[in-house]
N, C-alpha and C positions, 0 to 999 in steps of 0.2 A: 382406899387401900387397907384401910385395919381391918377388913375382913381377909384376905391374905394373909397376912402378918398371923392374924388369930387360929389362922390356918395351919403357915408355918410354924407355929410353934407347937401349936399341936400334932403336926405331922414330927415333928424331932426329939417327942416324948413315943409316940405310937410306931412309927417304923421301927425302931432299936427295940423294941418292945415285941413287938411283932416278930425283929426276926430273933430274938434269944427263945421266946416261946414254940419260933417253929424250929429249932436247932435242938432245944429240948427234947421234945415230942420226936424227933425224926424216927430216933430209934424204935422208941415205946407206942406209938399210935400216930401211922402214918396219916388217917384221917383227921388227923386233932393240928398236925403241921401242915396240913395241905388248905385245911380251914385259916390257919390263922395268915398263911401267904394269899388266900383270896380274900381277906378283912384288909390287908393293907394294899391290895392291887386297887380292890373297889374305891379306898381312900384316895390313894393316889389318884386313879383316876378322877372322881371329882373333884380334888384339888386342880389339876393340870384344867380341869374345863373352866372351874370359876376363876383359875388365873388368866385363862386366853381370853375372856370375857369381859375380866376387868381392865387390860391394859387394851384390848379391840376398841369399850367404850374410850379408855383416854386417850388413843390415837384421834379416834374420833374429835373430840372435843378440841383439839387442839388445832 
């Protein structure tokens, strides 16, 4: 599970991050906010897949 953890933590530097940047930009360059809300969807999404993967295997195991 420390690759989660390693996940999460960097998921709660990068979404905040992410969305002050695309709150930024909204006004001034709608393409520059609209980029950096599909950097953190892509994150997200692989995050959600390596966490359904790693708790699928420890069901498994158990």
């Amino acid at each position: 599970m420390s690759l989660v953890k390693t996940l999460s933590i960097i998921g709660m530097v990068f979404f905040p991050l992410c969305l002050i940047l695309s709150s930024v930009f909204a006004e001034s360059d709608v393409e520059a906010a609209a980029g950096w809300g599909l950097f953190a969807a892509l994150y997200g999404i692989g995050y959600s897949i390596t966490t359904f993967v790693k708790t699928k295997n420890l069901a498994k195991s158990e």
